[in-house]
LUMDREN-160251 format. One line per field, with one value per residue (C-alpha): residue in one letter; x, y, z. Coordinates in nm, 4 decimals. Last residue first. Layout:
// LUMDREN-160251
type <- A, ...
c1 <- X, ...
c2 <- Y, ...
c3 <- Z, ...
// end
This chain:
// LUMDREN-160251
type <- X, X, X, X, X, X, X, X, X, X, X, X, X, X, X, X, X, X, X, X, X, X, X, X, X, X, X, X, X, X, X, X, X, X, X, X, X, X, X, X, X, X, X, X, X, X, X, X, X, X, X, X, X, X, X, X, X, X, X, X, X, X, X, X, X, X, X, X, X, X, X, X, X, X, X, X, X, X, X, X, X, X, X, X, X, X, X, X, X, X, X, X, X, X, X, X, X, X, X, X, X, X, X, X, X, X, X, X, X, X, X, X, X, X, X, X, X, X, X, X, X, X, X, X, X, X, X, X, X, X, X, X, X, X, X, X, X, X, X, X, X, X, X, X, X, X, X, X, X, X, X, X, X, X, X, X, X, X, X, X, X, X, X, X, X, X, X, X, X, X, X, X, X, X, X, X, X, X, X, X, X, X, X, X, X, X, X, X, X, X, X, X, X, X, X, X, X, X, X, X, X, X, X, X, X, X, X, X, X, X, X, X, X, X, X, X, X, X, X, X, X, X, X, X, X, X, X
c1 <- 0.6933, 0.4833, 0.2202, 0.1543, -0.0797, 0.0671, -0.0986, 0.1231, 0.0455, 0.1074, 0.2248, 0.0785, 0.2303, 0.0399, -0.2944, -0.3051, -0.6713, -0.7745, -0.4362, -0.4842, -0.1704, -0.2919, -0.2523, -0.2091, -0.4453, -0.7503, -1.0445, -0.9078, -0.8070, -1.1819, -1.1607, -1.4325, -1.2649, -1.5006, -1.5168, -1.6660, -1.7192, -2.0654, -2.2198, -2.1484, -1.9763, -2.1741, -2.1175, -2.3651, -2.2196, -1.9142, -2.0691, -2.2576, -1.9951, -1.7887, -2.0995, -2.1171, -1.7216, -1.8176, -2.0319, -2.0369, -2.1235, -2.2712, -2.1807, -2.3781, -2.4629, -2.3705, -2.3601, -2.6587, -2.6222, -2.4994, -2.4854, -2.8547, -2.8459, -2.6652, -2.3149, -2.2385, -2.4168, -2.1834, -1.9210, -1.9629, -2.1949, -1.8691, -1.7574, -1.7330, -1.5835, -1.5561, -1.8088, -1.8671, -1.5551, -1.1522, -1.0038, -0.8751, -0.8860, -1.1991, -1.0629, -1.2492, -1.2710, -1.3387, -1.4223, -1.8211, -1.7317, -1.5656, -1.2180, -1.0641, -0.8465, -1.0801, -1.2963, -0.9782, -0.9943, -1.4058, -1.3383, -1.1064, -1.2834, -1.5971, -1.4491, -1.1856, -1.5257, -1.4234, -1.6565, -1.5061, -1.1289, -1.2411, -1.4098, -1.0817, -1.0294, -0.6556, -0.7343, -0.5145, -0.5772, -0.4986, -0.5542, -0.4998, -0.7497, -0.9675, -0.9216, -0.9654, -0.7843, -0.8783, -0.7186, -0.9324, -0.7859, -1.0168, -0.8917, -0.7841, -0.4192, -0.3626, 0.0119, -0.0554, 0.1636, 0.1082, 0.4057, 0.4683, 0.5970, 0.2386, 0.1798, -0.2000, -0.2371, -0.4658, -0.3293, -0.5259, -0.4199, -0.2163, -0.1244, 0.2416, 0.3455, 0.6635, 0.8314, 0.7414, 0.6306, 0.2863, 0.0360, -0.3122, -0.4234, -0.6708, -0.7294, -1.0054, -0.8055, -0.6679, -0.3519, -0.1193, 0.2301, 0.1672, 0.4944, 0.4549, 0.7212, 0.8421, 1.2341, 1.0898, 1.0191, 0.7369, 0.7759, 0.5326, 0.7950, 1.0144, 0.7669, 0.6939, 1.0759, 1.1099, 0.7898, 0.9371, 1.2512, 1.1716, 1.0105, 1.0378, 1.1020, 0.9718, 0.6368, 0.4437, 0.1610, 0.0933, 0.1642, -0.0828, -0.0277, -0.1079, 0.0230, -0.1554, 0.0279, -0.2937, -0.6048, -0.9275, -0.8792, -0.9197, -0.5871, -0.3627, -0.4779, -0.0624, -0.1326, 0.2067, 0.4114, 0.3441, 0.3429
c2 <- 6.9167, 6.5990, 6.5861, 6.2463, 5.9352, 5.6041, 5.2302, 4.9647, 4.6186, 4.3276, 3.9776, 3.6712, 3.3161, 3.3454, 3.3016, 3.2602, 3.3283, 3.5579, 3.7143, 3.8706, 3.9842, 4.1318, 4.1120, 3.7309, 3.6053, 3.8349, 3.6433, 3.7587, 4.0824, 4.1639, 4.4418, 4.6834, 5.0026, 5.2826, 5.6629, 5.8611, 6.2593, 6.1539, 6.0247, 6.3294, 6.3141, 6.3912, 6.1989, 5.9144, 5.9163, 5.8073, 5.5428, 5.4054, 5.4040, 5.1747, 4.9460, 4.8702, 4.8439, 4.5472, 4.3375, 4.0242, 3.6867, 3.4783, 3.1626, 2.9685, 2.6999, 2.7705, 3.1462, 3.4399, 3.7847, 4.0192, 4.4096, 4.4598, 4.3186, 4.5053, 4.4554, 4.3401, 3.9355, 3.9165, 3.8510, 3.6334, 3.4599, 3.3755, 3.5537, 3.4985, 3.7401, 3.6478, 3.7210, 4.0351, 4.2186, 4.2053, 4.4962, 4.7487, 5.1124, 5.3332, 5.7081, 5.9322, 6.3335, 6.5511, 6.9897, 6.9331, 6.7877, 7.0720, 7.0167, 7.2044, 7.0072, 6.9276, 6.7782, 6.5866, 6.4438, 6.3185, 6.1474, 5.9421, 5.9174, 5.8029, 5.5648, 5.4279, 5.3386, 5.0630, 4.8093, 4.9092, 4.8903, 4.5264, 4.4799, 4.5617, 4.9650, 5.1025, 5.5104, 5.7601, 6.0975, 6.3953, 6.7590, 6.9888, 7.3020, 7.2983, 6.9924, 6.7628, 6.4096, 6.1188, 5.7506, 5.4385, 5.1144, 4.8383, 4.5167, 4.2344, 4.2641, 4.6089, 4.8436, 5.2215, 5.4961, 5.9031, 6.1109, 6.4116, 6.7525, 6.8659, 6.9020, 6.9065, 6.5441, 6.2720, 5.9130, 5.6029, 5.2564, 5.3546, 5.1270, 5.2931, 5.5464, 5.5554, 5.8780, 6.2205, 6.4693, 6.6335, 6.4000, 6.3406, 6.0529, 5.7727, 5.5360, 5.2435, 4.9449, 4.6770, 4.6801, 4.8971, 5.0786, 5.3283, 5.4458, 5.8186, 5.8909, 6.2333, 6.1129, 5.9035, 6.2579, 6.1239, 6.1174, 5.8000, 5.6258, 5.7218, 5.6687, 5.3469, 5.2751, 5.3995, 5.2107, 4.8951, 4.8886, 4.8037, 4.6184, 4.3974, 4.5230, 4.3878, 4.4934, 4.2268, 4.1664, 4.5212, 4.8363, 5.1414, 5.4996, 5.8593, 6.1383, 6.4833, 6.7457, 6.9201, 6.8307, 6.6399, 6.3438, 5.9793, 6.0842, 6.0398, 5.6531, 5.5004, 5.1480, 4.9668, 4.6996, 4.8298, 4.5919
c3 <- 0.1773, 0.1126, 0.3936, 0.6147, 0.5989, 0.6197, 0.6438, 0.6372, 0.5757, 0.8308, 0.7803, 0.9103, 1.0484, 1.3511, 1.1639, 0.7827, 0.6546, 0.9954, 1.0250, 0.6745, 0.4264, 0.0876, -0.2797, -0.3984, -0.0677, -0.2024, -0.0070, 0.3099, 0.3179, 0.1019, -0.1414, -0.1317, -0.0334, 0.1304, 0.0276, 0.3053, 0.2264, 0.0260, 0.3765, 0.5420, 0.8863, 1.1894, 1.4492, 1.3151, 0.9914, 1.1367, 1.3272, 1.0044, 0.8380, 1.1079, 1.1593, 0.8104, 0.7914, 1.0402, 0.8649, 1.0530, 0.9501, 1.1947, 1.3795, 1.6486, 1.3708, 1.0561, 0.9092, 1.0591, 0.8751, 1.1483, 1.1115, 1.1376, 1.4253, 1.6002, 1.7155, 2.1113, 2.0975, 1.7382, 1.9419, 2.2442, 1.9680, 1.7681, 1.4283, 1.0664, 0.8935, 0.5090, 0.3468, 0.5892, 0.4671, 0.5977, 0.5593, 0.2822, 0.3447, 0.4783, 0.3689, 0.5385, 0.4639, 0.7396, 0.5810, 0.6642, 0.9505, 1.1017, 1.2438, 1.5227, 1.6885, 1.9397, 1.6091, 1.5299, 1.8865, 1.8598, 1.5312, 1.6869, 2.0216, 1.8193, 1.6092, 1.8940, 2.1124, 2.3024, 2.0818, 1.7738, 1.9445, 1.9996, 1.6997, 1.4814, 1.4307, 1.3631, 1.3112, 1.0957, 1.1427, 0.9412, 1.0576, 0.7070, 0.8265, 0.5354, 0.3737, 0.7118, 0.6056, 0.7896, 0.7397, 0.8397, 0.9049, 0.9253, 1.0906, 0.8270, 0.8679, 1.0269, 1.0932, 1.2166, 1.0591, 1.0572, 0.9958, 1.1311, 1.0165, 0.8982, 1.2812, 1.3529, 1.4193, 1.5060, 1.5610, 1.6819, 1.8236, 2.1205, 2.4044, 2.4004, 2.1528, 1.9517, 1.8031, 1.5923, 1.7897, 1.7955, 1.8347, 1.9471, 2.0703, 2.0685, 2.2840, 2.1961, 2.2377, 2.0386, 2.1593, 1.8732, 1.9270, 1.8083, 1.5347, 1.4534, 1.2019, 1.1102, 1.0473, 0.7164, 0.5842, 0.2910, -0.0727, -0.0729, -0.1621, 0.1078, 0.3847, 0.2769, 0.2771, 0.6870, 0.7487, 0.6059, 0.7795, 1.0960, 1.0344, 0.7318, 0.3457, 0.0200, 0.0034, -0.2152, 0.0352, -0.0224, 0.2079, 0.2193, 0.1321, 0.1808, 0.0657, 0.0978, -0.0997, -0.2927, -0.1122, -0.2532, -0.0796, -0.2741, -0.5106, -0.1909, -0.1771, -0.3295, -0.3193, -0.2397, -0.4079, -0.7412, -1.0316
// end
């Protein structure tokens, strides 16, 4: 069994690689990005490591190398790497097919809430990008059966998002309110490809901080361009 999804077959562009980490990956940071990368075929020396806050910035890159309070990556340079790290929040890879701009995004509610949807899709656009040619990968997170948030919460989604649990609780579906986002800006329904499996409910196949807390590992996502 592998110990990493291999996701370049969901973009329709020769060389693309892109990968995510399983609960089964062998290696620790700092290692693990450096054999992702190999697997997937990938110049481990291109990395982009963020270093990840839950915030809404987004840059653009074009060395390879850590960044501080960072939790989306948008590129031009097919000599980089993409990398964030999630366990239950939504990471979303973009691949442009025309002009080859990838993007990889790290979106929990609080980067939802700051806007990292919009200012991702937003920077590949300044990169040139047409939505017609944006392709978006929504990987594996943690889905509405299972996310059950707070008032303080659910008080900043709509309610169309929120299906009421016990008490002051509700359920929130938050890669609802990430499609609909990206549809919003521009991005054609049919060009979004979404990945049902829950974080939580699938404890053999993926890490989630919400089912085991401090104790929780972290998948990989990648997203870079086999030479």
């Amino acid at each position: 069994m592998s110990s990493f999804l291999d996701l370049s077959h969901y973009f329709p562009v020769e060389n693309i690689r892109a990968g995510f980490s399983l609960r089964s990956f062998p290696f620790s940071p700092p290692r693990d990005r450096i054999e992702l990368a190999h697997q997937l075929q990938l110049n481990s020396e291109g990395l982009v490591l963020p270093e990840q806050v839950h915030s809404g910035n987004v840059k653009i890159i074009t060395n390879p190398g850590k960044y501080h309070d960072t939790d989306g990556v948008i590129t031009a340079e097919k000599s980089v790497v993409l990398s964030i790290q999630v366990a239950d929040c939504i990471p979303l890879f973009f691949v442009d097919s025309v002009n080859k701009n990838t993007g990889l995004i790290h979106a929990g509610w609080r980067g939802i809430t700051k806007n990292i949807i919009e200012n991702g899709v937003n920077k590949i656009y300044e990169l040139g990008t047409e939505k017609e040619s944006l392709h978006v990968l929504i990987g594996p997170s943690i889905r509405e059966c299972c996310y059950e948030v707070g008032p303080e919460v659910a008080k900043q989604f709509e309610e169309k998002n929120i299906r009421p649990g016990k008490g002051d609780r509700s359920f929130l579906d938050l890669l609802g309110v990430v499609e609909n986002k990206l549809i919003s800006l521009g991005i054609p329904q049919k060009q979004i490809t979404m990945m049902i499996e829950c974080t939580q409910c699938r404890a053999e196949t993926y890490h989630s901080y919400r089912r085991d807390g401090e104790k929780s590992g972290r998948m990989i996502a990648m997203l870079g361009w086999r030479n």
